[in-house]
N, C-alpha and C positions, 0 to 999 in steps of 0.2 A: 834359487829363485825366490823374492821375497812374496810375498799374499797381495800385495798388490799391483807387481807385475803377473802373476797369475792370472789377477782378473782378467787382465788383458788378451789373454791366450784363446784365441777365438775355436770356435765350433765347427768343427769338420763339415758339417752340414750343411754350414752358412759360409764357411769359404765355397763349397759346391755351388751356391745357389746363386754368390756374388759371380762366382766364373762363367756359371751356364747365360745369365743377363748379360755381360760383357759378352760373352759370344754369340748368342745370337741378336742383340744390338748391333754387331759390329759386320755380322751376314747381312740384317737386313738390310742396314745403310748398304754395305755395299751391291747389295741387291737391285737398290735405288726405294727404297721402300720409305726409309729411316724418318722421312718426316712424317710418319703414323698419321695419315688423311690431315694431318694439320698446314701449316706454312712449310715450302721445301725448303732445306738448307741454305741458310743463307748464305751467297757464296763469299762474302767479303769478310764469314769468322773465321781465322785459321781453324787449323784441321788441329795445331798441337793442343788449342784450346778447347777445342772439344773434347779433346783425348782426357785433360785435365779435367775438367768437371763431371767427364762421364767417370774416370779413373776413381774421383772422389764419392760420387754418388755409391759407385761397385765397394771403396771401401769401409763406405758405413753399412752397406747391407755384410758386411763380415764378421760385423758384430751386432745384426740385428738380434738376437737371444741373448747374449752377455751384457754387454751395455747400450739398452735399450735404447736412453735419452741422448745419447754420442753418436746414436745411429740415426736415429729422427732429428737432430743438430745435423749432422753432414749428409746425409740426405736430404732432408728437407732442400738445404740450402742449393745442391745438384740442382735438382727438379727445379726450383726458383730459376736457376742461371740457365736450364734449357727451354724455359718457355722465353726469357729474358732472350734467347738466342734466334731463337726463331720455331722452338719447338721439335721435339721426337720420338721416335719410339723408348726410348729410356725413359723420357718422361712419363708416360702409360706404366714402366715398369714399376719406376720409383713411386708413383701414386698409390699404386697397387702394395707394394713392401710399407711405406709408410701408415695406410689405413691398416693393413695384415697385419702387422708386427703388432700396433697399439693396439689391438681386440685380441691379439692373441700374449702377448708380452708384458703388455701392461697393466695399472691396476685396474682396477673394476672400473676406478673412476676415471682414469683415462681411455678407456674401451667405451662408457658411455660418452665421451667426446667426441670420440673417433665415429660415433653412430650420429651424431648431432651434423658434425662435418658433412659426412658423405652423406647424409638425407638432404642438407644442405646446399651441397656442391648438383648433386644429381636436379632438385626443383630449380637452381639456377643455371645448368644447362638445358632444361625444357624453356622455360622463360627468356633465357636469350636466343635462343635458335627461335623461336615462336616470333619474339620482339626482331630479329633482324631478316626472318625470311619470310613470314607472316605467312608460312605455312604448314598446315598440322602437321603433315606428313615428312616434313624436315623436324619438326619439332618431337615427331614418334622414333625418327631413327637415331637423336643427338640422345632424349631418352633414355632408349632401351641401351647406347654405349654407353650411357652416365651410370647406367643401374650395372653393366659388365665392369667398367674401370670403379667405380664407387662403393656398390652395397655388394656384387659378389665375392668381392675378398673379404668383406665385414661379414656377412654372414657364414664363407668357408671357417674365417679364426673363429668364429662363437662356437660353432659345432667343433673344431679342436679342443677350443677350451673347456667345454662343457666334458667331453669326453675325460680329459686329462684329471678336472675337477673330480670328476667320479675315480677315475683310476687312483687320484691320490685317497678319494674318501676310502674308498674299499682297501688300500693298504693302511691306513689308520685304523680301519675297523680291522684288520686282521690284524696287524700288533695290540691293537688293544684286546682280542680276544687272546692272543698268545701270553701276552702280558698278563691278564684275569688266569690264562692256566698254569702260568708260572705262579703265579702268588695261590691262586688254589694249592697248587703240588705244595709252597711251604708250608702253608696254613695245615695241610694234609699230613705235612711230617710232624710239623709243631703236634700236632694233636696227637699225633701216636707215639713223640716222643712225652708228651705229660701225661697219658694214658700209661706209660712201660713206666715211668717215675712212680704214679698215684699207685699202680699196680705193686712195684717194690718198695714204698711205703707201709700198702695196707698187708705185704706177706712181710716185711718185719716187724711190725705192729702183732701181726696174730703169729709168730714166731717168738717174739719176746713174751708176749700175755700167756701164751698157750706152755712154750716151756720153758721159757728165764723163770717162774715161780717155783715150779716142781726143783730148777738144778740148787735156787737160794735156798729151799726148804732143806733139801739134801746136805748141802753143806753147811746151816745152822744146826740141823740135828746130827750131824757125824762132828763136829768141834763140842758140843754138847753132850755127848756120849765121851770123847776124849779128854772133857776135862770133870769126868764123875766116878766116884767107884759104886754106884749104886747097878749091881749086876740086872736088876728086877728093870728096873729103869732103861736101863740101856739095851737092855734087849726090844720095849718097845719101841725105841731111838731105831733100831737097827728095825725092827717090822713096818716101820712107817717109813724108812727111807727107801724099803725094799720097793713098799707100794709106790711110791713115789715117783721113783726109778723104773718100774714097770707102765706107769701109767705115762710118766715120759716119753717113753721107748714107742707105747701103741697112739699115742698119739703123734708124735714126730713120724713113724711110719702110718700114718694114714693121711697127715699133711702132706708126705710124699706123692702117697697113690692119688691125692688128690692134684698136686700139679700137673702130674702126668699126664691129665684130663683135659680134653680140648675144652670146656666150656665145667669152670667150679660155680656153683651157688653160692652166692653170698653170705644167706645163711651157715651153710654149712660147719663154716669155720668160727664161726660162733656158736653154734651148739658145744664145737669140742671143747671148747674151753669151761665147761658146767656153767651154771647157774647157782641162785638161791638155794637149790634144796643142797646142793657141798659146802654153805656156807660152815657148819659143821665141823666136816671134814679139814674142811682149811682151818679152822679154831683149833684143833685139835693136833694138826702136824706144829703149827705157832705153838702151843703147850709143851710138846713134846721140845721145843726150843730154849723153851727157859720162859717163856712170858705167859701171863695172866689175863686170860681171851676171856670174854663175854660178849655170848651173844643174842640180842635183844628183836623181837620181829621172826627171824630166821628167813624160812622158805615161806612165800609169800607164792600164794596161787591163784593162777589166772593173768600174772604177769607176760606179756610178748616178749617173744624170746628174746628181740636187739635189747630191751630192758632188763631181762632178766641176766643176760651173761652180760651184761655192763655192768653192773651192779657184782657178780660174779669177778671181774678182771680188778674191780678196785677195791676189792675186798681184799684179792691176793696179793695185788702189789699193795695196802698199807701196810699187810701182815706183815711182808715179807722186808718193805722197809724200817716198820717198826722192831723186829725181831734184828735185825741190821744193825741201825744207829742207836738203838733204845733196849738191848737185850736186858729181858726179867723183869721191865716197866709192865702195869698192868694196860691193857687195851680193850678199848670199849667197843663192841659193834652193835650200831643200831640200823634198822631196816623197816619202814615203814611205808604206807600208801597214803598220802594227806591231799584232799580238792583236787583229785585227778592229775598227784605228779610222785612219784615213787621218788623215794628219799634215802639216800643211805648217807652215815655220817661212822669215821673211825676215829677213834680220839686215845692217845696214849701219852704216857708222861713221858718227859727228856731224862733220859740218865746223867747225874752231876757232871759226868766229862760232855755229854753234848751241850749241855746247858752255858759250862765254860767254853764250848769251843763259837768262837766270831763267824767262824764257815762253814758248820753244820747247815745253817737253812739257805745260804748258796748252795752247795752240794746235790741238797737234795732238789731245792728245783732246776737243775741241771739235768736230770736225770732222765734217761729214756720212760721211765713207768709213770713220774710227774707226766710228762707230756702227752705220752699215750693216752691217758685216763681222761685228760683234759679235752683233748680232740675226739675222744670218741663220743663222749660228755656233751660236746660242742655241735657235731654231726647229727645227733638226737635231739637239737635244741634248747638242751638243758644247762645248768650253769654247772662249775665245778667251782673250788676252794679247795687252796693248798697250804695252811699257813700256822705261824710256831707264835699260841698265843699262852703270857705269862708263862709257866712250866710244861705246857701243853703240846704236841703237833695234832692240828685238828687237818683229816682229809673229808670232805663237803661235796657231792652231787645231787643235782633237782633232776630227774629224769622225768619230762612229761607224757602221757598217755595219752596220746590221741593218733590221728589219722597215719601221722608219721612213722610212729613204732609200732602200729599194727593193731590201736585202738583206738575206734571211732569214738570222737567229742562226746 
């Protein structure tokens, strides 16, 4: 069946309603009623013809909900050919389905027509009963039928309509609340899926900072010990790696104990990774590497802590980069407080192979400790710099101090 033979396919309800008006039309004629207080039958119209126009009037009301304007077209036209005939109770019917249908079927603005009509109809049935019988009480009872055939079907479909208008608002308001909790639910996942992301960014962040330094430190000073016969020497190689490896070990197990934990502080995992006052310490496992650490500034106090182990994290990764790509270059660290913004800057020369090499300063800002340092830097407000100037690799953070890292303006 094609979409617009479907239209066609009328409503169970309105074949009901076309059959129950053919049947009791066709009782009350035979009843002798049929000319409904109007003209009686007139006997010289066949009987097939009436059959006919009543037949047509029953089947436009079969599609008075489906197609509205083919049922007011073939109705209407009924109703015309039984007043045309001498008038009947059908016609009462059809009156009735044609104002009904248009207040209830149709658009707004043909429902106000349909109210114009029958106000209409109904003050020119007072007006002619009054004008032909010139008396009130004929003109009270043509009336009160003009207001039953006329305004109470107009008023029964508004109160339909009105009703249905509502039933459909209240199902648009319930999809659209369905719809607002459907989109909440994704919005709800979305968040918890970039929450579990932000979450396994910032545990490989303090995973790398905390112990990718310690394992780089271990395996520059154990190649460093392997390629020296200095026994003096390589025994502190082996005392620093031990610390190293140990300090590893307790800090990887208390990163542990701490995810374990339904609720970690923030903090927390910044403290593990030191601050300023190991900047030292980290000079000193770098020496023990082969390169030539200075350190200028050092432990700085009264620094907040998110400052101070940032300062701490990029201290370890240039060490650890420079003792990397620049083994036995000397390295500058400097660390200082300037107009309320802490400062650290790490500066080392290139070794003649980095220097020739085109993808050295690719490489390195590639690199997870580049990026880390950068974003944490970034998070704090502060700027960073990462970059290979003349024979140089200069590493660069402005950390400011104020409300944000834990110190008021």
């Amino acid at each position: 069946m094609t979409t617009t033979a479907a239209h066609w396919v009328p409503a169970r309800a309105d074949v009901g309603f076309a059959a129950a008006y053919l049947l009791l039309g066709t009782v009350l004629h035979l009843a002798g009623m049929g000319g409904a207080g109007l003209n009686a039958l007139r006997a010289d119209v066949p009987a097939a013809l009436w059959a006919v126009v009543v037949g047509l009037g029953c089947l436009g009301v079969v599609y008075r909900s489906t197609r509205l304007y083919f049922m007011l077209t073939l109705t209407g036209a009924a109703l015309l050919a039984t007043v045309l005939l001498g008038g009947s109770v059908f016609s009462l019917f059809f009156i009735f389905e044609l104002i009904f249908c248009a207040a209830l079927f149709g658009t707004r603005r043909l429902a106000r027509i349909a109210l114009l009509i029958a106000v209409l109809l109904t003050l020119a049935a007072v007006v002619v009963s009054w004008v032909v019988s010139a008396q009130w009480r004929v003109a009270l009872i043509f009336g009160l039928q003009a207001v039953l055939v006329f305004l109470v079907p107009l008023s029964w479909a508004g109160n339909i309509r009105k009703e249905k208008e509502l039933a459909v608002s209240e199902r648009e308001r319930a999809d659209a609340a369905r719809e607002n909790a459907r989109r909440a639910t994704e919005l709800a996942e979305l968040d918890l899926k970039m929450a579990v992301g932000e979450e396994r960014s910032r545990m490989a962040r303090d995973l790398h900072d905390v112990i990718a330094g310690h394992l780089s430190a271990i395996a520059l000073q154990s190649e460093a010990a392997t390629s020296r016969a200095d026994d003096s020497l390589n025994r502190k190689v082996l005392e620093q790696v031990r610390t190293d490896s140990v300090t590893a070990l307790e800090q990887m197990r208390s990163m542990i104990d701490l995810l374990h934990q339904d609720v970690v502080p923030e903090p927390v995992l910044d403290h593990m990774a030191g601050g300023t006052a190991q900047l030292d310490t980290l000079a000193e496992s770098a020496r023990l590497s082969g390169s030539e650490v200075t350190v200028e500034g050092g432990a700085t106090a009264g620094l907040p802590f998110l400052v101070d182990s940032t300062i701490y994290r990029i201290v370890q990764e240039a060490l650890t980069n420079s003792t990397r790509h620049a083994p036995g270059q000397p390295v500058d660290v400097r660390v200082s407080v300037i107009d309320g913004m802490a400062e650290v800057e790490i500066v080392n020369r290139l070794s003649p192979v980095a220097q020739r090499s085109s993808t050295m300063s690719g490489q390195r800002r590639d690199g997870h400790g580049l990026r880390n340092m950068r974003l944490r830097t970034e998070q704090l407000g502060g700027g960073f710099l990462a970059a290979e100037e003349d024979d140089r690799w200069r590493v660069a953070a402005s950390l400011p101090l104020n409300a944000r890292t834990g110190v008021a303006p």
